[in-house]
DOVEX-706258 format. One record per residue (C-alpha): chain; x, y, z negated; residue number from 1; residue in one letter. Coordinates in nm, 3 decimals. Example, Ala and Ser with C-alpha at 12.3 -4.5 7.8 and 13.67 -1.06 7.14 Angstrom:
   ch        c1        c2        c3     i   aa
    A     1.230    -0.450    -0.780     1    A
    A     1.367    -0.106    -0.714     2    S
# end
This chain:
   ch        c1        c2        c3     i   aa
    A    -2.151    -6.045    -1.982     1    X
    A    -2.081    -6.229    -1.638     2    X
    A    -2.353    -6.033    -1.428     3    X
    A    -2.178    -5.688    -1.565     4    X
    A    -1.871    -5.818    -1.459     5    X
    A    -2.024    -5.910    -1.145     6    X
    A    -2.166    -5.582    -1.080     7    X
    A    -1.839    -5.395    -1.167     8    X
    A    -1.641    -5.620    -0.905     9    X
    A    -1.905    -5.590    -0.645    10    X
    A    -1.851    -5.217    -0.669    11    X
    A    -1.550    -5.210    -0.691    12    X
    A    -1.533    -5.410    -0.383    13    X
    A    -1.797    -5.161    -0.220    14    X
    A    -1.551    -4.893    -0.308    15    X
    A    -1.253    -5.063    -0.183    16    X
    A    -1.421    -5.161     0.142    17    X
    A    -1.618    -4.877     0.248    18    X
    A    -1.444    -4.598     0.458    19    X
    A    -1.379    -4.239     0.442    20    X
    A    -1.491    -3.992     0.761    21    X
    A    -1.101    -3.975     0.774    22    X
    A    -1.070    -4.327     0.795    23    X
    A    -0.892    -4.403     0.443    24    X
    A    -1.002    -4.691     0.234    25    X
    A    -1.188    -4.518    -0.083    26    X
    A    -0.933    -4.534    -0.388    27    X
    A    -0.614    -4.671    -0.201    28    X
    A    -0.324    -4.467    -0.337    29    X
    A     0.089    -4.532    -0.247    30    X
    A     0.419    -4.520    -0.462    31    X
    A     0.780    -4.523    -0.389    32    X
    A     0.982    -4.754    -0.562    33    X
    A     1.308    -4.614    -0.557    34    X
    A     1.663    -4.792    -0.532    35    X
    A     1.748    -4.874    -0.879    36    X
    A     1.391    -4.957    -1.014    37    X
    A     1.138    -5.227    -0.954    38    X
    A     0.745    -5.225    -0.960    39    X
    A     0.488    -5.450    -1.058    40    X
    A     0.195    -5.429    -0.809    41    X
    A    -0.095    -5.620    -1.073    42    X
    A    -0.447    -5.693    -0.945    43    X
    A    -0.716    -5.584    -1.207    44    X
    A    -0.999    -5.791    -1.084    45    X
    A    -1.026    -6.125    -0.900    46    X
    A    -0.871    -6.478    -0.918    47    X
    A    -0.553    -6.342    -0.883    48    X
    A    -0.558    -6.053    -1.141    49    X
    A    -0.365    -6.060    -1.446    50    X
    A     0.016    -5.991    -1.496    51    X
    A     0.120    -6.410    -1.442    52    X
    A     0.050    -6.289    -1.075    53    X
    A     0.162    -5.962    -1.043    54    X
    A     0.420    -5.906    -0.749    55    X
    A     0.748    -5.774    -0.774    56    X
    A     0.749    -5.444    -0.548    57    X
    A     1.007    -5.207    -0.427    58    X
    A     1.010    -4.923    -0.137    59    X
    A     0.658    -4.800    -0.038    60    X
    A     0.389    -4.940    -0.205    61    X
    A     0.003    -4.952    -0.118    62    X
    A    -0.273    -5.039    -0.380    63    X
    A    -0.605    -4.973    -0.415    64    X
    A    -0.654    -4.768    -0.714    65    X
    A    -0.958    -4.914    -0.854    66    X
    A    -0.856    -5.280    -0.844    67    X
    A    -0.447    -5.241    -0.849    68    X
    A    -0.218    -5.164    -1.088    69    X
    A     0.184    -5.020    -0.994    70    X
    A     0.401    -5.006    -1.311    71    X
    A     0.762    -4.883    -1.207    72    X
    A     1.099    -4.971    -1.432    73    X
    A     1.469    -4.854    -1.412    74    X
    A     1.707    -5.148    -1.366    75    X
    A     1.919    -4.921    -1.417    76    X
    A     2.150    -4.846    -1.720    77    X
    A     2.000    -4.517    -1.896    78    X
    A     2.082    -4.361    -2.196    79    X
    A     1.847    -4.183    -2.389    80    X
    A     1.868    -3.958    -2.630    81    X
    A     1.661    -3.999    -3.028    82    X
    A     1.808    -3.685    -3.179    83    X
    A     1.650    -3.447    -3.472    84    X
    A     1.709    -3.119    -3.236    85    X
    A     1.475    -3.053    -2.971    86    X
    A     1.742    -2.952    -2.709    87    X
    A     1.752    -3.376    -2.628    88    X
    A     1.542    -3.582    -2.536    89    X
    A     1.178    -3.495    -2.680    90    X
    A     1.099    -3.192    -2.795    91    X
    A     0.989    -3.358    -3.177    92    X
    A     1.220    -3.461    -3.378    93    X
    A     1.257    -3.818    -3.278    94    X
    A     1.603    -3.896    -3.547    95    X
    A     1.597    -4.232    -3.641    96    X
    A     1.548    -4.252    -4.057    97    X
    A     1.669    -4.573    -4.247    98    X
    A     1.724    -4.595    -4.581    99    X
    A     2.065    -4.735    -4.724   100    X
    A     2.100    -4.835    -5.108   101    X
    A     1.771    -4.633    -5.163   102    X
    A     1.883    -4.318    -5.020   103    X
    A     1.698    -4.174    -4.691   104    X
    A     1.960    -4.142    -4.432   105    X
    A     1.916    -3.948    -4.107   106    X
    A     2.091    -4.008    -3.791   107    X
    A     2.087    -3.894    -3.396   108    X
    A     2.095    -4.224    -3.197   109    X
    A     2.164    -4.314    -2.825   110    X
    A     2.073    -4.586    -2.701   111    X
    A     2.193    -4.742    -2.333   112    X
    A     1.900    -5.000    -2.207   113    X
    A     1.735    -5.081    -1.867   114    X
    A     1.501    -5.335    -1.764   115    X
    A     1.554    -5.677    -1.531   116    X
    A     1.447    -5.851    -1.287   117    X
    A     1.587    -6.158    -1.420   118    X
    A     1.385    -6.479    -1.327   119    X
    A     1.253    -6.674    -1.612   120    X
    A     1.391    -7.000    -1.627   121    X
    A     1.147    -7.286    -1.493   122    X
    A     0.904    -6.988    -1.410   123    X
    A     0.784    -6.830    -1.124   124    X
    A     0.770    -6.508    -1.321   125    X
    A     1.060    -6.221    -1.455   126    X
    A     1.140    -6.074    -1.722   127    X
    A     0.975    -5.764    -1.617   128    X
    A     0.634    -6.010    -1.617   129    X
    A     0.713    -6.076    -1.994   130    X
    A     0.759    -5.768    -2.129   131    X
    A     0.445    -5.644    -1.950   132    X
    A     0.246    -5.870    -2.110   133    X
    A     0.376    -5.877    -2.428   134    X
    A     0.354    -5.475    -2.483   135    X
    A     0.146    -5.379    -2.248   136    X
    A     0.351    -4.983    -2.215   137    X
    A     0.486    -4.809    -1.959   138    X
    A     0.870    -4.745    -2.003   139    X
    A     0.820    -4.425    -2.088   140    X
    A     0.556    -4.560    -2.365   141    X
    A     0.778    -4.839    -2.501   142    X
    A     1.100    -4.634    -2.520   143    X
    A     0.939    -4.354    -2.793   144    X
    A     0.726    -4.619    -2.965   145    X
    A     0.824    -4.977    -2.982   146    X
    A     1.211    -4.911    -2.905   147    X
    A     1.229    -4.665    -3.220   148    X
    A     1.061    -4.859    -3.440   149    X
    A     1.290    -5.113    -3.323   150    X
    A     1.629    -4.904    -3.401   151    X
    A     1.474    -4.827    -3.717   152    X
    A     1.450    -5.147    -3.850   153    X
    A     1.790    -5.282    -3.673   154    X
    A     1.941    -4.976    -3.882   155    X
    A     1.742    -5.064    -4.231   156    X
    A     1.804    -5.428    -4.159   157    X
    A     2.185    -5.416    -4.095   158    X
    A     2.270    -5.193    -4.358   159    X
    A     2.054    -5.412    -4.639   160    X
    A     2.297    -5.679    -4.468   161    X
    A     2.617    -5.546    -4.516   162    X
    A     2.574    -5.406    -4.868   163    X
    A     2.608    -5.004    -4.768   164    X
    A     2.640    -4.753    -5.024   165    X
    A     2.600    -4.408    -4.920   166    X
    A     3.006    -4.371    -4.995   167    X
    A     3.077    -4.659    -4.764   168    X
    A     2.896    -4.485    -4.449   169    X
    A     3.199    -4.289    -4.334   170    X
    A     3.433    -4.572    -4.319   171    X
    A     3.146    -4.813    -4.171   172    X
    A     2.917    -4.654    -3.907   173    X
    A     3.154    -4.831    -3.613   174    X
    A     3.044    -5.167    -3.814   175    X
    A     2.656    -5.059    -3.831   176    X
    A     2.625    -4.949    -3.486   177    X
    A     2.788    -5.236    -3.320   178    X
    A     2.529    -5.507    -3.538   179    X
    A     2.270    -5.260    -3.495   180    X
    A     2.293    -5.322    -3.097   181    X
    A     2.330    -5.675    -3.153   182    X
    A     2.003    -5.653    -3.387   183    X
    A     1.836    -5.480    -3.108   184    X
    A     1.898    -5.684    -2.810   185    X
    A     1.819    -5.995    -2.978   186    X
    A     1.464    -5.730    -3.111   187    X
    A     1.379    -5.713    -2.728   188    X
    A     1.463    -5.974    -2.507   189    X
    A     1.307    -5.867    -2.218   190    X
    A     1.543    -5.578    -2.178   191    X
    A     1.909    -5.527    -2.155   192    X
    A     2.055    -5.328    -2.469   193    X
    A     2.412    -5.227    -2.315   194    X
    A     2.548    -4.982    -2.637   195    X
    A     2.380    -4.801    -2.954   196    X
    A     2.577    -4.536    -3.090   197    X
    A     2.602    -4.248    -3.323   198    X
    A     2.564    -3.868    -3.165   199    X
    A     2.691    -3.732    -3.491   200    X
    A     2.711    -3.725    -3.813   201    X
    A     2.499    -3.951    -4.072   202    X
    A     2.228    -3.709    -4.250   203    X
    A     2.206    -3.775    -4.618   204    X
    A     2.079    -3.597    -4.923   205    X
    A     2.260    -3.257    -4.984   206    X
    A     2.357    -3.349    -5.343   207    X
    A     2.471    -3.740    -5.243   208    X
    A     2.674    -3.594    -4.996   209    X
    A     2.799    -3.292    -5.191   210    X
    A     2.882    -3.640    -5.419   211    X
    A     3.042    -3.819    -5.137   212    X
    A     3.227    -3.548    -5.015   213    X
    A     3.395    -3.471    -5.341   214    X
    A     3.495    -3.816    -5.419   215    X
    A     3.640    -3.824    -5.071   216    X
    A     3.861    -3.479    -5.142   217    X
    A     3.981    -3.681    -5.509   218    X
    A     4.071    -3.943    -5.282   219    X
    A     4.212    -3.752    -5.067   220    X
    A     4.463    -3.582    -5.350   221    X
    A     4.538    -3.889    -5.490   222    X
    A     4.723    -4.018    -5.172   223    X
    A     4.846    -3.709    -5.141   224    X
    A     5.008    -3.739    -5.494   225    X
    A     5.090    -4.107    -5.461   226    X
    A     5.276    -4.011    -5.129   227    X
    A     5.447    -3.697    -5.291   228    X
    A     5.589    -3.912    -5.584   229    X
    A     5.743    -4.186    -5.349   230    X
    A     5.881    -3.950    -5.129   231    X
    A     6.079    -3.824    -5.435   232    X
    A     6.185    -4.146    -5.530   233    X
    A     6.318    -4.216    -5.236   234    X
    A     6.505    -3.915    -5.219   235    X
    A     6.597    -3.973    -5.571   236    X
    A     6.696    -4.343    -5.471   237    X
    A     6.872    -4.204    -5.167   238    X
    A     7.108    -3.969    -5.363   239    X
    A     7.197    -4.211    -5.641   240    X
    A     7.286    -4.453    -5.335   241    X
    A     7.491    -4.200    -5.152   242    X
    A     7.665    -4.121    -5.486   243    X
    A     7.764    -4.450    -5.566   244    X
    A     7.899    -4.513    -5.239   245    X
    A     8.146    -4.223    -5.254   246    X
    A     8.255    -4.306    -5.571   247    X
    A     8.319    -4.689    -5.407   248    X
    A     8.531    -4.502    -5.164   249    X
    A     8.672    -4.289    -5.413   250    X
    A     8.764    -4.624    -5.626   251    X
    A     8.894    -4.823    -5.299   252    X
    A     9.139    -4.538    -5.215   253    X
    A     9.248    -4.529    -5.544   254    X
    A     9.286    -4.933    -5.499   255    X
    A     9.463    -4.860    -5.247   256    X
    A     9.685    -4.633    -5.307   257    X
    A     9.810    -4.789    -5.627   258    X
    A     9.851    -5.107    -5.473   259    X
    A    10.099    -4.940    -5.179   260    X
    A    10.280    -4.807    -5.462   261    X
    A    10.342    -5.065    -5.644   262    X
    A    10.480    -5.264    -5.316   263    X
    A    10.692    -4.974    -5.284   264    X
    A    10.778    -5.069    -5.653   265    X
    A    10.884    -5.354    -5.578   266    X
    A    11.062    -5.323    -5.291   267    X
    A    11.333    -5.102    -5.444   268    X
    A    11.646    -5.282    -5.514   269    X
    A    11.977    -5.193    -5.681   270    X
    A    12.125    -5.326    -5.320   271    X
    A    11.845    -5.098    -5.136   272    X
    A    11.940    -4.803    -5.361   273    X
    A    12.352    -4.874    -5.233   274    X
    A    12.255    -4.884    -4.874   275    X
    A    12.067    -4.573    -4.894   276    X
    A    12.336    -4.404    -5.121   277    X
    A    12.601    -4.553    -4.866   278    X
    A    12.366    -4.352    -4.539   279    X
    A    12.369    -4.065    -4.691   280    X
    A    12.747    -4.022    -4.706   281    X
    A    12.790    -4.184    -4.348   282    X
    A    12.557    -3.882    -4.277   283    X
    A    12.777    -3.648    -4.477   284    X
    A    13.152    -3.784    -4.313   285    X
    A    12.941    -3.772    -3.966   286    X
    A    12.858    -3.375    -4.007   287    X
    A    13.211    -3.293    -4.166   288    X
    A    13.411    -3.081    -3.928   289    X
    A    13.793    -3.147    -4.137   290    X
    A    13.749    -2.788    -4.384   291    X
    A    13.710    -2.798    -4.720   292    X
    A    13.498    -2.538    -4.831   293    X
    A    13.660    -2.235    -4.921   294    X
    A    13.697    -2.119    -5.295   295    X
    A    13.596    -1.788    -5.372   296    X
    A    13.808    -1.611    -5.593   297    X
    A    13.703    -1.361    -5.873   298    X
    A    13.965    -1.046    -5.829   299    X
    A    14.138    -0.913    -6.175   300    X
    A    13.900    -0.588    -6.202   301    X
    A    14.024    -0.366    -6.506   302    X
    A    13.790    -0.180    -6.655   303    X
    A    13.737     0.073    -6.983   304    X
    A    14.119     0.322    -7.079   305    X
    A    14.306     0.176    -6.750   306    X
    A    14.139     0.478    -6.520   307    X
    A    14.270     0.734    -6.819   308    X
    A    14.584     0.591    -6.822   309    X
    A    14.634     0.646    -6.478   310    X
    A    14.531     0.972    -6.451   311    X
    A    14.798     1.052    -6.700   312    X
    A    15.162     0.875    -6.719   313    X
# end
C-alpha cells in the first residue's frame, strides 16, 4: 500500500513539475474568489494535505489540479428556495414533507443561511475547516442533501414537540417556523441559519383539510352569532337605559313642579290676598278719568194695534 502511494505522488509530482511547450505547469488551474465568499485551497497529497491545513483563500487563486483542492462558500446571507413547483429553486419537487399527528403534511420552505469564516476557539482552524470535514459537500451538495434532511426533521421534530393537530396548523405555523430555525441552527453549527419560513400554505390531505376547513367556517358562524346576539343586547340594554332615564326626567319635573306649587301654596296669605285685592283698585282709581259710565237706556217701543190705531183716529 505505501509503494502505490509512492508511485501515485511521484507522478503526481512528475506531472506537477514537468512543463508544457507553452511554459504552463501540467495540471495548474486558477479560481476567483469573489467578494462575499471564501475558498479553501486543500493539498491532496503530502505532509501538509488534509483539510486541518487547508488555507483560507480569496481573490485569484492558483492550484495545481492534480494535488490541490479549491472549495468556494458564500458568506453571504442567501435564501433559497425548497418549493413543490419547479418554477423555484430545482426543477424536482424539493417540498419539505413532515408528518404532524400522523398526517403527511406538505410545505414550500425558505431558508436564509451562509457560511463563516469564524475562527474556532483555541484553533488555528474555521468554521469553514469543520464543516468540510465533517460533510465532505460542496455548498451546492450540502444545501439539497444534508440541509433538507435537516428541515425535515427540525419540522417532524418540532411539531411532535408542541403537540400539533392538523386543526392547530393555521393558528401555529409562526410558532413552528420560528423553533424550526432554532432546531436548525443548533442541527448545523458550522453555518449561520438567519430565518426559516413558510412560502405558502401548509399541504395536507384533501379530506383533513376539507375537515379543517369546515370546522373553521362553524367557528367562524359561531362568533358571528355570539357577536350578533350581544350586539342586540346591548342595543336592547341601551334602550331600556335611555327609557328609564326619561322617565327619571319625566318624574324630577314632575318633582319639581309640584314642589313650586306647593311653595306657592303656601305662600298665599289672607294678608297677601288684601294687598293684591288693595293693587288692583289703586290700579283701577289710577286709570279713572272722573265719568261714571253711562247707562244705556231701553226706549218705550210699542208694538202689535198701536200702528192701526194710528192710521185711524
Amino acid at each position: 500500500m505505501k509503494i502505490k502511494n509512492a508511485v501515485s505522488l511521484l507522478y503526481a509530482v512528475v506531472l506537477g513539475t514537468g512543463l508544457s511547450s507553452c511554459g504552463v505547469v501540467p495540471g495548474t488551474s486558477m479560481k476567483t474568489v469573489e467578494p462575499g465568499y471564501a475558498g479553501l485551497k486543500i493539498n491532496l497529497y503530502g505532509k501538509t494535505k488534509g483539510i486541518d491545513n487547508a488555507q483560507v483563500v480569496t481573490g485569484r487563486v492558483w492550484y495545481n489540479g492534480y494535488t490541490e483542492q479549491v472549495v468556494i462558500f458564500p458568506t453571504f446571507i442567501n435564501t433559497y428556495p425548497f418549493t413543490q413547483t419547479s418554477t423555484e429553486g430545482s426543477p424536482n419537487d424539493e417540498s419539505v414533507i413532515f408528518s404532524v399527528g400522523g398526517s403527511p403534511v406538505s410545505a414550500d420552505v425558505g431558508v436564509s443561511f451562509g457560511f463563516t469564516g469564524e475562527q474556532l476557539p483555541g484553533k488555528n482552524t474555521t468554521k469553514l475547516h469543520q464543516f468540510y470535514e465533517t460533510y465532505r459537500k460542496t455548498p451546492e451538495q450540502f444545501r439539497a442533501n444534508e440541509l433538507r434532511n435537516g428541515l425535515r426533521n427540525c419540522f417532524g421534530e418540532v411539531a411532535e414537540q408542541l403537540k400539533l393537530t392538523p386543526s392547530m396548523l393555521p393558528t401555529s405555523q409562526q410558532k413552528l417556523v420560528v423553533a424550526v430555525s432554532d432546531c436548525t441552527q443548533k442541527r448545523f453549527p458550522t453555518i449561520v441559519i438567519q430565518d426559516v419560513s413558510l412560502l405558502g400554505p401548509l399541504r395536507l390531505p384533501p379530506d383533513i383539510q376539507k375537515s379543517i376547513d369546515e370546522q373553521f367556517a362553524a367557528q367562524q358562524a359561531a362568533q358571528t352569532a355570539e357577536s350578533n346576539r350581544r350586539k342586540v343586547e346591548a342595543e336592547a340594554a341601551a334602550n331600556v337605559a335611555k327609557a328609564k332615564g326619561e322617565a327619571q326626567v319625566t318624574i324630577e319635573q314632575a318633582r319639581a313642579e309640584a314642589e313650586a306649587n306647593r311653595l306657592r301654596a303656601g305662600s298665599v296669605t289672607p294678608q297677601l290676598l288684601e294687598l293684591e285685592r288693595l293693587r288692583v283698585e289703586r290700579s283701577r282709581i289710577q286709570k279713572w278719568d272722573g265719568q261714571h259710565a253711562p247707562t244705556i237706556q231701553t226706549p218705550n217701543v210699542q208694538l202689535g194695534n198701536n200702528n192701526a190705531q194710528t192710521a185711524n183716529p
